[in-house]
C-alpha positions as CSV (number, residue, x, y, z in Angstrom):
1,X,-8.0,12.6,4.3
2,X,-6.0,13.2,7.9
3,X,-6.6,16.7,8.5
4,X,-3.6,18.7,7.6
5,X,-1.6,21.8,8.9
6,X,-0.6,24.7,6.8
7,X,2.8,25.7,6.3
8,X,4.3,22.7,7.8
9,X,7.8,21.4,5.3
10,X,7.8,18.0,5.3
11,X,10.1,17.6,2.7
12,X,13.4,15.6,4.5
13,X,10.7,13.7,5.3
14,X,9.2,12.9,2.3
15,X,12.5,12.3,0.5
16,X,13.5,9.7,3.4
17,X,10.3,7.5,3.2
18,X,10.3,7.6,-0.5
19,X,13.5,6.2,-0.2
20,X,12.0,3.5,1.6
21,X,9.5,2.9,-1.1
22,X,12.6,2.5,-3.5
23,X,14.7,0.7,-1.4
24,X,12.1,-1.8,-0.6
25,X,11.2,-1.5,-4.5
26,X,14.8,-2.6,-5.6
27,X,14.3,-6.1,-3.1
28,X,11.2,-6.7,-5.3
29,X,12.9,-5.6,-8.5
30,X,15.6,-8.7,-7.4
31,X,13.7,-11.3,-6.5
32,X,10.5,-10.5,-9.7
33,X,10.9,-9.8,-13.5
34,X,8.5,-6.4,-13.9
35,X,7.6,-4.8,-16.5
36,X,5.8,-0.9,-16.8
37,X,1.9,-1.3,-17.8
38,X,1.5,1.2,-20.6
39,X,-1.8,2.4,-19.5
40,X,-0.2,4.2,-16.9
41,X,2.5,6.1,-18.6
42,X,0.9,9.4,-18.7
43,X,0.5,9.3,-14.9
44,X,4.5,9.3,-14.3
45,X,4.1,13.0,-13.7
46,X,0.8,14.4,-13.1
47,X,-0.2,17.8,-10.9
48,X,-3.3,19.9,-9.8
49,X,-4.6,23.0,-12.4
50,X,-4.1,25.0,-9.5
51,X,-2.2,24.5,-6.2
52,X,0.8,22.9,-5.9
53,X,-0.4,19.7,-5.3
54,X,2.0,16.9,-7.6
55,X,2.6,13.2,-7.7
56,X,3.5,9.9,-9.4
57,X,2.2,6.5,-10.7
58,X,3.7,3.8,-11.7
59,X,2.2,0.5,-12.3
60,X,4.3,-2.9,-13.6
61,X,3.3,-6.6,-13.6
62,X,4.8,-10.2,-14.4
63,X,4.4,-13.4,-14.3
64,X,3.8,-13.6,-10.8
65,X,2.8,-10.2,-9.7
66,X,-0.3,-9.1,-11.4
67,X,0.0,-5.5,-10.4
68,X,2.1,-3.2,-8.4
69,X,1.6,-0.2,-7.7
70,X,4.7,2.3,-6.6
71,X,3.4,6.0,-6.3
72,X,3.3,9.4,-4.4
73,X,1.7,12.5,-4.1
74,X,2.2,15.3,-2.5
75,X,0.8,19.2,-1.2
76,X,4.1,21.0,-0.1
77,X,2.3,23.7,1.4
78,X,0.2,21.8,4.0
79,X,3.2,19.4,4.5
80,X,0.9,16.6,3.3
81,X,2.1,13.8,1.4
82,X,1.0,10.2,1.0
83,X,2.9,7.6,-0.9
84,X,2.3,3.7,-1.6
85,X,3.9,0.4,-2.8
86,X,1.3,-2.4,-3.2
87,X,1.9,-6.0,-4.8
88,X,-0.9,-8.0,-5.8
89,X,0.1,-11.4,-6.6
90,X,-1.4,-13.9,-9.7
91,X,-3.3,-16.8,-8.6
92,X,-0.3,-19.1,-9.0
93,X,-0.3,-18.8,-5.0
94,X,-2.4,-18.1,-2.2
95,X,0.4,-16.1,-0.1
96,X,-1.3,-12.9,0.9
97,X,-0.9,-9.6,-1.3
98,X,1.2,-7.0,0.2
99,X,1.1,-3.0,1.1
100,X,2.9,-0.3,2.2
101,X,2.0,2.9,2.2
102,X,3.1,5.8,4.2
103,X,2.3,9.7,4.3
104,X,3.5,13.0,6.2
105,X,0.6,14.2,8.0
106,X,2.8,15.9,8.6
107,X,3.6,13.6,11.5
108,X,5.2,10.1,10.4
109,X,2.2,7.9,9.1
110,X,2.8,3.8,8.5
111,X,0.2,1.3,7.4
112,X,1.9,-1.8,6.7
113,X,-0.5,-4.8,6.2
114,X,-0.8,-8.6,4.4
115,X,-3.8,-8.3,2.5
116,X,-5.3,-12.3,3.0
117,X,-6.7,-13.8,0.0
118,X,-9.1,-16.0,1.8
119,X,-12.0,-15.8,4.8
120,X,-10.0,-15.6,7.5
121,X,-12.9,-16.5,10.0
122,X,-13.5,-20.3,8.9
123,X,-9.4,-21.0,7.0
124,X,-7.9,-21.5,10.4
125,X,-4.8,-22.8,8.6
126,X,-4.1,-19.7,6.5
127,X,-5.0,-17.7,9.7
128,X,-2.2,-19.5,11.6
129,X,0.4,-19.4,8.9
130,X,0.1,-16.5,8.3
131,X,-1.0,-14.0,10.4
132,X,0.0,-15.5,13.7
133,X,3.6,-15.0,13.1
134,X,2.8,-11.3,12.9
135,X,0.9,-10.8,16.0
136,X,3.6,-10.3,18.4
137,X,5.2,-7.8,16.4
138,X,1.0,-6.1,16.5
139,X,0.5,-6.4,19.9
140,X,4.1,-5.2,21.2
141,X,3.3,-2.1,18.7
142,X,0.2,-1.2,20.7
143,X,1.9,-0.3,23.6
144,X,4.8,1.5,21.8
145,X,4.6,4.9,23.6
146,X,6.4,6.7,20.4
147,X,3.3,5.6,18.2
148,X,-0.3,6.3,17.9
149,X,-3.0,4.2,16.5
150,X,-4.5,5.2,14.0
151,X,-8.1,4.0,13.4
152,X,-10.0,5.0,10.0
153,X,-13.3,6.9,10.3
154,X,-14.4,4.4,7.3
155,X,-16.1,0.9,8.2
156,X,-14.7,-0.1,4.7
157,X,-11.1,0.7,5.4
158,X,-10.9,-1.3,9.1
159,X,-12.7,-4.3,7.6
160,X,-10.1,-4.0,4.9
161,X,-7.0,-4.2,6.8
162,X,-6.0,-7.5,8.2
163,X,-6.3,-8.1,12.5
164,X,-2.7,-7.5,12.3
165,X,-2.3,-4.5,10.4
166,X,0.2,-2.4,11.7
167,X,-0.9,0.9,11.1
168,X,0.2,4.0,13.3
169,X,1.3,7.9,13.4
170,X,4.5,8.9,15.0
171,X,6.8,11.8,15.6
172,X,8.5,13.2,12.4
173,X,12.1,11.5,14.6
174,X,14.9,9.9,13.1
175,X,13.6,7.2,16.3
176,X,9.9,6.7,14.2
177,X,11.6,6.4,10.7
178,X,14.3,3.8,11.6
179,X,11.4,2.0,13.5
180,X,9.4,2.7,10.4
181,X,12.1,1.4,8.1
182,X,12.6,-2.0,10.6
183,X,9.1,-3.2,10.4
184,X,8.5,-2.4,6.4
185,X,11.7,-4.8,6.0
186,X,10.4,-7.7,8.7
187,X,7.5,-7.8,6.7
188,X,9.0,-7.7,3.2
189,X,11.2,-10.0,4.0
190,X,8.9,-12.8,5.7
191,X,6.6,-12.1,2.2
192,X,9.6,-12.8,0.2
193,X,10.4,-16.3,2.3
194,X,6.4,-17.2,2.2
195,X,6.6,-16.5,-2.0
196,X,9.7,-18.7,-2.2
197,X,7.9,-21.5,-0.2
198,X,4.7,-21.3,-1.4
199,X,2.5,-24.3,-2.9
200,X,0.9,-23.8,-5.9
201,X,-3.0,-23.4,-6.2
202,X,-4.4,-25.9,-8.3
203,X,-5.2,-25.1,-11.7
204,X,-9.0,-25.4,-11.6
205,X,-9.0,-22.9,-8.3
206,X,-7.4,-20.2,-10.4
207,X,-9.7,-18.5,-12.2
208,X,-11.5,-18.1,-8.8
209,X,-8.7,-16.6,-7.1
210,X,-8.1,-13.9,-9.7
211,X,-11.7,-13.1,-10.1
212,X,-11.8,-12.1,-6.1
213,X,-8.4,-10.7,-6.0
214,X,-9.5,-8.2,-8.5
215,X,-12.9,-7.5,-7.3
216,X,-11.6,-6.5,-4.3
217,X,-8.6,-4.6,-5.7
218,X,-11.3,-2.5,-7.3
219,X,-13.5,-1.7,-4.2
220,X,-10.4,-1.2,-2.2
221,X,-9.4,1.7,-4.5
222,X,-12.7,3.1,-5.5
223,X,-13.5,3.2,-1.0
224,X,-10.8,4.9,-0.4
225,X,-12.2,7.9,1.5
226,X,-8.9,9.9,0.2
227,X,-10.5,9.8,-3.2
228,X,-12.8,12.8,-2.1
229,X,-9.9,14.9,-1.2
230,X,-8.1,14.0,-4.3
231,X,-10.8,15.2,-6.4
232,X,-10.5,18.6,-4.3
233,X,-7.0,18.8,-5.6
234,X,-6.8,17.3,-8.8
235,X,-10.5,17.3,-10.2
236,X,-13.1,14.2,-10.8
237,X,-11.8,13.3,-14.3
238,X,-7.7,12.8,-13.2
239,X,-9.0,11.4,-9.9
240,X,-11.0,8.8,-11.4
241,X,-8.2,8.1,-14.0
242,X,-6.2,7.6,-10.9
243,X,-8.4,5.4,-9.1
244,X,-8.6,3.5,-12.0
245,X,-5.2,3.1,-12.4
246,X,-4.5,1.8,-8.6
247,X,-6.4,-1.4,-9.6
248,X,-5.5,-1.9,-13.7
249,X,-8.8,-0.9,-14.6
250,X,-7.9,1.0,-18.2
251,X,-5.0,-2.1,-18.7
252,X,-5.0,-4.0,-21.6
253,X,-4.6,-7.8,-20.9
């Protein structure tokens, strides 16, 4: 976890970029038919046995998203909060999953990201498709002087993110969350054109697909180096339930 400060309110804060998790939430909700997974339902309110540490899960899926994820959590005291929104497409496609997630740390923290769904190294063409169009936007980010790149101490997580993953700290300013708020729509709303677009994977490719989409799903969420601090707040039997839950492992298909 970042290293926190005590006694820092980040609570504007945290209200405005859960807004944007629900505002960017309601363009999904328009465009996919979703429906709540049941094994999650007892996570809709969940909180530490001691502390004030407190958040929320929610996971829904359909017949072309096979699991998103649209959660917070939060420790008021240290002004710490962390909140996501990730979409993991079925195999019907090949268009790259998508992720948001953002935090108060207590500074403004973005990671914004297309998650590919093949070796980007030797598919040239999905490399180009997909990833090039964002690279401008990457490379103009690096030298934004209102943002700081932030690099994860885990090899995991940088191998992880895509070469254009946009992934920063800023200044708690209205400036960084309306810059914050700009990108998270560019990228929702290029993801939404690519899904409209998309060709479908053949059928014998499928099973494939869904096999490594969940595979990594799974190591994605049971990496996360945050999971260590989590069990700090909320103990190794909720934490695991909730590391479970970021990548469907207690649905029932």
């Amino acid at each position: 976890m970042l290293e926190q400060q005590p006694n820092v309110d980040s609570t504007v804060l945290f209200e405005q970029l859960w807004g944007l998790t629900n505002e960017l939430r309601q363009k999904i909700d328009a465009r996919f038919k979703l429906d709540p997974d049941p094994s999650t339902k007892n996570l809709q309110s969940y909180c530490a046995t001691t502390g004030g540490a407190h958040g929320s899960l929610n996971t829904f899926s359909g017949s072309e998203i096979d699991w998103l994820v649209h959660s917070w959590l939060r420790e008021p005291k240290s002004g710490f909060s962390t909140m996501r929104l990730t979409i993991w497409l079925k195999s019907h496609i090949w268009v790259p999953h998508l992720v948001f997630e953002f935090g108060t740390v207590p500074n403004i923290l973005f990671y914004i990201d297309y998650i590919p769904r093949t070796e980007l190294l030797n598919d040239l063409a999905y490399l180009d498709r997909y990833y090039e169009p964002v690279n401008q936007t990457f490379l103009k980010l690096q030298s934004d002087l209102r943002l700081k790149v932030f690099t994860s101490k885990s090899v995991y997580v940088r191998l992880f993110q895509s070469p254009v993953s946009l992934c920063y700290t800023g200044a708690p300013t209205l400036d960084t969350l309306e810059l914050t708020r700009t990108l998270a729509y560019e990228t929702l709303d290029r993801w939404l054109t690519w899904v409209d677009a998309a060709e479908h994977v053949p059928e014998n490719a499928r099973d494939a697909l869904a096999t490594r989409d969940l595979a990594l799903r799974r190591i994605s969420a049971e990496r996360d180096p945050g999971n260590k601090s989590a069990a700090q707040m909320f103990g190794s039997e909720l934490t695991e339930k909730l590391v479970r839950s970021l990548w469907g492992g207690d649905r029932i298909l």
